[in-house]
MARGUVO-485362 format. One record per residue (C-alpha): residue number from 1; x, y, z. Coordinates in Angstrom, 1 decimal. Layout:
<nodes>
<node NUM; <X; Y; Z>>,
...
</nodes>
This chain:
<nodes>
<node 1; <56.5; -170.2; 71.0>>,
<node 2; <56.7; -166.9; 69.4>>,
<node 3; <60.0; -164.7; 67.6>>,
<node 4; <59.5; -161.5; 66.7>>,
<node 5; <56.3; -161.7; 64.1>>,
<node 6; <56.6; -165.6; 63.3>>,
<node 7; <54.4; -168.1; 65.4>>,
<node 8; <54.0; -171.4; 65.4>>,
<node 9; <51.4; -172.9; 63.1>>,
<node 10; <50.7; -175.6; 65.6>>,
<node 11; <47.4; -175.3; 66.6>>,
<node 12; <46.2; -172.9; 63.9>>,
<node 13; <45.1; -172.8; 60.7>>,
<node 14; <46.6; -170.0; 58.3>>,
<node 15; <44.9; -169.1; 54.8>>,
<node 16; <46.5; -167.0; 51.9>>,
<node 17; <44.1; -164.3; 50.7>>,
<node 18; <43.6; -162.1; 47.8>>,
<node 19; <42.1; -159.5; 49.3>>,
<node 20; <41.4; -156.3; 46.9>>,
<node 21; <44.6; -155.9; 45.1>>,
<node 22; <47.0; -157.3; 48.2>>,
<node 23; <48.1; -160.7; 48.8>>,
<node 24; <47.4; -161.4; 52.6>>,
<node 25; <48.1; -164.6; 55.1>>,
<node 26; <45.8; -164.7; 57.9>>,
<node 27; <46.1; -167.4; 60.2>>,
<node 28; <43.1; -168.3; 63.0>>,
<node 29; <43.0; -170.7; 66.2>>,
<node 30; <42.6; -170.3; 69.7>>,
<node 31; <44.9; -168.3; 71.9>>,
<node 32; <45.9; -171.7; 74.3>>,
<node 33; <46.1; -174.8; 72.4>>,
<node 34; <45.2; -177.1; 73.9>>,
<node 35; <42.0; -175.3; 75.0>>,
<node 36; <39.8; -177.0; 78.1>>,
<node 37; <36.2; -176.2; 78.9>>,
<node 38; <36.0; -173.2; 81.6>>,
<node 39; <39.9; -172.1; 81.2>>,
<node 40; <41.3; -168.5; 79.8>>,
<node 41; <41.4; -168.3; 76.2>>,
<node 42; <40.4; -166.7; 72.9>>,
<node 43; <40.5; -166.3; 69.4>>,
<node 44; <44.0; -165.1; 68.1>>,
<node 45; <44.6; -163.8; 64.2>>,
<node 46; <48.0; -163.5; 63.3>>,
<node 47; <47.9; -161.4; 59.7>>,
<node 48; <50.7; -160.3; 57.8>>,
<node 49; <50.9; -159.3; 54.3>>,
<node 50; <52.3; -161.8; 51.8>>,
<node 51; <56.2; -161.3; 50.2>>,
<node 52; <55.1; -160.3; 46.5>>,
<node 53; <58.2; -162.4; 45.3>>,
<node 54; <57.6; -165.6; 47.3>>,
<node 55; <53.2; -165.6; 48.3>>,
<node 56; <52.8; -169.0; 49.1>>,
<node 57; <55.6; -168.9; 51.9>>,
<node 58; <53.9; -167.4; 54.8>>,
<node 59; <57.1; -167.1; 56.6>>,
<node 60; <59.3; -165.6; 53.8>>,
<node 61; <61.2; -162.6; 54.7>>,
<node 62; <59.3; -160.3; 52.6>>,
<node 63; <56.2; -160.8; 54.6>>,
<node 64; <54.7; -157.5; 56.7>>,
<node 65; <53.0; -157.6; 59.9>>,
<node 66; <50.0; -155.8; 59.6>>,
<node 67; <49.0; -153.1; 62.6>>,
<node 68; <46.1; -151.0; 63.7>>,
<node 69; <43.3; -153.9; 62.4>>,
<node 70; <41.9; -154.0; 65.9>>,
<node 71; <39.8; -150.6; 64.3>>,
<node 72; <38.5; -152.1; 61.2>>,
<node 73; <38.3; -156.4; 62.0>>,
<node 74; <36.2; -158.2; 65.1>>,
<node 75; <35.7; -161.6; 65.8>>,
<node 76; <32.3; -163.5; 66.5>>,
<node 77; <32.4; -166.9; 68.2>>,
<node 78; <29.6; -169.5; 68.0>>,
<node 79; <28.9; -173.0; 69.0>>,
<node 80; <25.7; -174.4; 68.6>>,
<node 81; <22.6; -171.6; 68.1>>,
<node 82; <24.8; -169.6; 70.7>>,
<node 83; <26.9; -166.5; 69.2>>,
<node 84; <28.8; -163.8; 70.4>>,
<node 85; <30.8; -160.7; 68.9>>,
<node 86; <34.0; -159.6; 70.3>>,
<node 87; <35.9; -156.7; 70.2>>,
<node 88; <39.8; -158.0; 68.8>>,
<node 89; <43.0; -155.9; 70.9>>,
<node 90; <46.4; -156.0; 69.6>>,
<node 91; <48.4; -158.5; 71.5>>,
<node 92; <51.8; -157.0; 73.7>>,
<node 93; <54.5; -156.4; 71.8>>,
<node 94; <53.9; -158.5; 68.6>>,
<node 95; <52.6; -156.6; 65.6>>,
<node 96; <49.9; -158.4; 63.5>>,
<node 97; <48.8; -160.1; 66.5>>,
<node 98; <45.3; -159.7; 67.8>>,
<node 99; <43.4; -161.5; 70.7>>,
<node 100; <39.8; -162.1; 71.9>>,
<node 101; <39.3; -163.6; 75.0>>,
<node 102; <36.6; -165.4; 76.0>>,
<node 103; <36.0; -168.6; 78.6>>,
<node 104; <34.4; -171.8; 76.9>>,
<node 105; <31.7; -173.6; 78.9>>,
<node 106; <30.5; -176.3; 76.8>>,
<node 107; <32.7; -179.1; 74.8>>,
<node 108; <31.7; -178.6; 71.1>>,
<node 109; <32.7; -177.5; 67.6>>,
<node 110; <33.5; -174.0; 67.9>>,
<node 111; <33.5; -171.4; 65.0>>,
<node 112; <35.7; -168.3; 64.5>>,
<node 113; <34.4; -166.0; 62.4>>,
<node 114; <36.5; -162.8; 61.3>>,
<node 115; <34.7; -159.8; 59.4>>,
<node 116; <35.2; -156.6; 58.9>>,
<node 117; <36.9; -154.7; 56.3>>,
<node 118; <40.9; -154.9; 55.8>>,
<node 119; <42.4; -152.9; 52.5>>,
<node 120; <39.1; -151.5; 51.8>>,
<node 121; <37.6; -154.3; 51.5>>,
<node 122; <34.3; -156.1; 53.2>>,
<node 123; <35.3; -159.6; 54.7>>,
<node 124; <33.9; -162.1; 56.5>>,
<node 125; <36.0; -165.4; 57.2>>,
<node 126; <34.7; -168.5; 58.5>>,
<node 127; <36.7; -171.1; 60.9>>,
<node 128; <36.3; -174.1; 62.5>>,
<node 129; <38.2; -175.9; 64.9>>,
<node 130; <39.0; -179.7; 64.2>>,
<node 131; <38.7; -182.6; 66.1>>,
<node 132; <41.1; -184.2; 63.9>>,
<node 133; <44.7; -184.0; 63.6>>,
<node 134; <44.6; -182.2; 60.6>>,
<node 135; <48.2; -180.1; 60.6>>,
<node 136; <49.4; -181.4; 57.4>>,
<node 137; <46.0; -180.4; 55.9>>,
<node 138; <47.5; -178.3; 53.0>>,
<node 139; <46.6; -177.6; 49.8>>,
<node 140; <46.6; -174.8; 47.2>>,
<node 141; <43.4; -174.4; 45.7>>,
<node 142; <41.7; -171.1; 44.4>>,
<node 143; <38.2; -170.0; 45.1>>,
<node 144; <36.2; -166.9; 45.1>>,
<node 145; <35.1; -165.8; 49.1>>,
<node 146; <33.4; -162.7; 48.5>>,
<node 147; <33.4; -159.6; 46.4>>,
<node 148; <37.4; -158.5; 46.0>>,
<node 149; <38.1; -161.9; 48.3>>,
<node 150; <39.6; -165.2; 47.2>>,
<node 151; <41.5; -167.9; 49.2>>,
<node 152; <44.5; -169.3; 47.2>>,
<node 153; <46.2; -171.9; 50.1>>,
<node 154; <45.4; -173.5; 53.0>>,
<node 155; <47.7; -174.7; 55.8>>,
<node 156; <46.7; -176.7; 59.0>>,
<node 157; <44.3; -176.2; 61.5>>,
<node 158; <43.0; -176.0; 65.0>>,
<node 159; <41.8; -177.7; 67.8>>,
<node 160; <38.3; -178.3; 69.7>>,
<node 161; <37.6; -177.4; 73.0>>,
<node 162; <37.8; -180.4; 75.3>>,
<node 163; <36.9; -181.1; 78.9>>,
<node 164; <39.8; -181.6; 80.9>>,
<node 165; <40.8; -185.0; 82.6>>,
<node 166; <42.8; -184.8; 85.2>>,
</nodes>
């Protein structure tokens, strides 16, 4: 479910950035969870800009939805030796919120990776999706990503593709 710039984490997995100068959550998964081999879906980045006076609360009220990253950010998917880049839109009427679709045609490990640049700053993020239940996976933990990127906290995470059953 979805209110106004705050999603539910079920299903994703959200990391707190230093990116440049800017503290910045960005949280990955796929756009339907649960996702089944051959059905609509996507990769989905929710990012918002961290509250300066409360970071590690990615839902604290001074956190900013970040527009107009569907010009500077893409995602690539991969599974396997198999990749492919896609083009990221803003979703409808919910700022900070940007969509891929794509259909999945195998049951694997898929990977998520966002790159481009976001506060003037070269990025590339990888993700995974889980087989696990792994949505208490928290911790807060710094280490260095990249030039002018470091990850400070961790938060949940997302499912694999399955075949469907019934």
């Amino acid at each position: 479910f979805y209110l106004a710039g705050v999603q539910s984490t079920f299903g994703h997995e959200s990391r707190l950035y230093t990116i440049g100068n800017q503290d910045y959550w960005i949280t990955v998964g796929s756009i339907n969870d649960a996702v089944y081999v051959d059905d609509k879906s996507g990769d989905e980045a929710f990012i918002r800009m961290a509250d300066p006076t409360n970071p590690l609360d990615r839902n604290s009220n001074g956190t900013k939805m970040i527009e107009g990253l569907e010009k500077t950010l893409k995602f690539e998917i991969s599974a396997g030796d198999k990749k492919k880049i896609l083009e990221i839109e803003p979703a409808f009427d919910d700022p900070g919120h940007y969509e891929a679709v794509f259909y999945p045609t195998i049951e694997t490990t898929y990977n998520y990776r966002l790159f481009g640049s976001l506060n003037n700053v070269s990025l590339s993020l990888d993700f995974q999706c889980s087989t696990s239940e792994a949505e208490g996976n928290q911790h807060n933990s710094t280490k260095q990503v990249s030039e002018g990127v470091t990850q400070k906290a961790q938060r949940g995470a997302f499912g694999c593709i399955t075949a469907r059953t019934d």
